[in-house]
C-alpha positions, 0 to 999 in steps of 0.5 A: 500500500503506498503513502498516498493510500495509508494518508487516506485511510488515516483520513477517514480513520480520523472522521470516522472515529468523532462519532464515537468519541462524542458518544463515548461518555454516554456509553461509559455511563450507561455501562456503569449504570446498567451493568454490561449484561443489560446494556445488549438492550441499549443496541436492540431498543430501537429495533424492539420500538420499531417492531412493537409500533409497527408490528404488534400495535397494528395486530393488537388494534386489528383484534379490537376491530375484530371484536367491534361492530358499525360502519366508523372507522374510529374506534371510540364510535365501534361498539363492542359486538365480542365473537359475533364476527367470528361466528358470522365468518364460521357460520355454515350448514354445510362446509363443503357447500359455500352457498350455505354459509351465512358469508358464502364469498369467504368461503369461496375464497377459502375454497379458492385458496385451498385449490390456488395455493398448494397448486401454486406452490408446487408449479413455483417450487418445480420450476424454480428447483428445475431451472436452478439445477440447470443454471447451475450448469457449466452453460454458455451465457449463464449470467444473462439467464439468470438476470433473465429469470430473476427479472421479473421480480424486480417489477411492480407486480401491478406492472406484471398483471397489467402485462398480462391483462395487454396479452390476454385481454379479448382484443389483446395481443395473444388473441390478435396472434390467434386471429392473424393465424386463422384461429379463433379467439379464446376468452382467456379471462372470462371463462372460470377455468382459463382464469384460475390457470393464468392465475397461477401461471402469471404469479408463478412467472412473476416470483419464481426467480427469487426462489430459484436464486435460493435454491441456486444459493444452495446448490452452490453450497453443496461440496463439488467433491460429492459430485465427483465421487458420484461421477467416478462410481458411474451413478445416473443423473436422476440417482444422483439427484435423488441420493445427493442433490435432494437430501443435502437441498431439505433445509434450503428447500424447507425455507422455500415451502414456508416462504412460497406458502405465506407469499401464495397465501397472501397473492392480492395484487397481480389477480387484482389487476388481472381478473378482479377476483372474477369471473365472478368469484372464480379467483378470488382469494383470501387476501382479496375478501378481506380488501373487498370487505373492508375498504372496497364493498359498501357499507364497509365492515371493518369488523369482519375484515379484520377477523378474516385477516386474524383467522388467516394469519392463526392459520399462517402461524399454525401451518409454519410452526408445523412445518419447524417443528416436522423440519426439528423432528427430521434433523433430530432423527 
């Protein structure tokens, strides 16, 4: 390193130290005065503040809303109704048929979630682990699909949707690719089933790439030395993916599940712009029952909303603390 170098760095070594000289007083005291077991809490009581004002408040103040009643926004003007949304949420003659439900479209929704979400997770996570494995390949041009794959993520995803809606709209560019050929033109979005399916198929296009940078991350960390010695002893490629590749992908893949889950769970905006929830409510999802309950549909019922969006958060919670407590069991084993 030269002169001119270590000049420059002594420098910024001098700047950089007034700060901590300035506050050094302060932090003497406080160790004197808390002790050094208690002063970690110093460092982490901005955090904890952040996290309890913008986190815990806001579930504390959503379970009051769940627990009131009337159309003000202002909780001194909701009354107190107890469970009575809850109940009215739960409410069925028949579970299996939403239209005896005294709230027939969350149980649609509900009904829709159970079939969109285990459907786009696994479509997500296939995608994603097949086109890691092949980036993770010794192939020409690699970084640039990468980049291209990982692309979309970086969009607005009403951005993604309104892409979309352009390509598959009745008068959009897919249908007027069809026509110049000399096809019909297909109802992509107005007909329940193609919705349900592009549904999938845009979510799945807008976030698969930051899955497939996960499991690519943990490819990478999988020593090449194993690869080699099941190369020696002639092993297939599928045996070798399913005797190595597989098991030393579990933690990495089990993070990619939880992950995949929540996000699919809370899928809201690209459907949004895409189908409307519709046709009809062929697609509507949890996330937009809630939205469509409270702020959208009048009279507003901020009550019920807020109690759909604490049944679906119970069930979040529920759904990953199993899976920590299947992955514990697992590695216990």
């Amino acid at each position: 390193m030269s002169r001119a170098e270590d000049k420059v760095f002594g420098i910024l070594g001098t700047v950089a130290a007034v700060p901590a000289r300035a506050i050094e007083p302060v932090m003497s005291w406080l160790q004197r005065t808390l002790g050094m077991k208690k002063l970690p809490w110093v460092f982490l009581a901005p955090n904890i503040t952040i996290i309890a004002v913008f986190s815990l408040l806001p579930v504390l103040i959503n379970v009051v809303y769940s627990m009131t009643g009337g159309e003000s926004l202002y909780p001194s003007q909701r009354h107190f109704v107890g469970l009575f949304n809850y109940e009215t949420l739960l409410s069925c003659d028949n579970y299996l048929d939403p239209s005896t439900c005294t709230r027939d479209l969350f149980w649609r929704a509900v009904f829709n979630s159970l079939v969109f979400v285990p459907t786009q997770v696994a479509v997500m996570i296939g995608v994603a682990l097949v086109t890691a494995i092949a980036l993770n390949r010794q192939i020409r041009a690699r970084g640039f699909f990468r980049g291209i794959f990982f692309f979309p993520v970086m969009l607005s995803p009403v951005v993604v949707a309104m892409t979309w809606v352009w390509l598959l709209q009745r008068d959009g560019a897919l249908n007027g690719i069809l026509g110049s050929l000399g096809f019909e033109q297909v109802s992509w979005l107005t007909d329940s089933a193609r919705a349900f399916k592009w549904s999938v198929f845009v979510t799945v296009w807008a976030h698969m790439g930051f899955y497939m940078v996960i499991l690519l991350a943990g490819l990478q960390s999988i020593p090449a030395d194993i690869y080699e010695a099941a190369k020696m002893d002639r092993a297939s490629p599928w045996r070798v993916f399913y005797r190595i590749t597989l098991p030393l992908l579990k933690p990495v893949l089990l993070v990619v599940f939880i992950l995949a889950v929540i996000r699919s769970v809370q899928t809201f905006d690209e459907i949004y712009v895409l189908t409307g929830g519709g046709p009809g409510s062929a697609t509507k999802l949890m996330v937009h029952y809630i939205f469509e309950t409270g702020f959208a549909v009048m009279p507003r019922n901020y009550g019920l909303a807020a109690a759909a969006s604490l049944l679906l958060g119970i069930v979040l919670f529920a759904f990953t603390a199993l899976q920590m407590k299947i992955s514990r069991g697992g590695r216990h084993d």
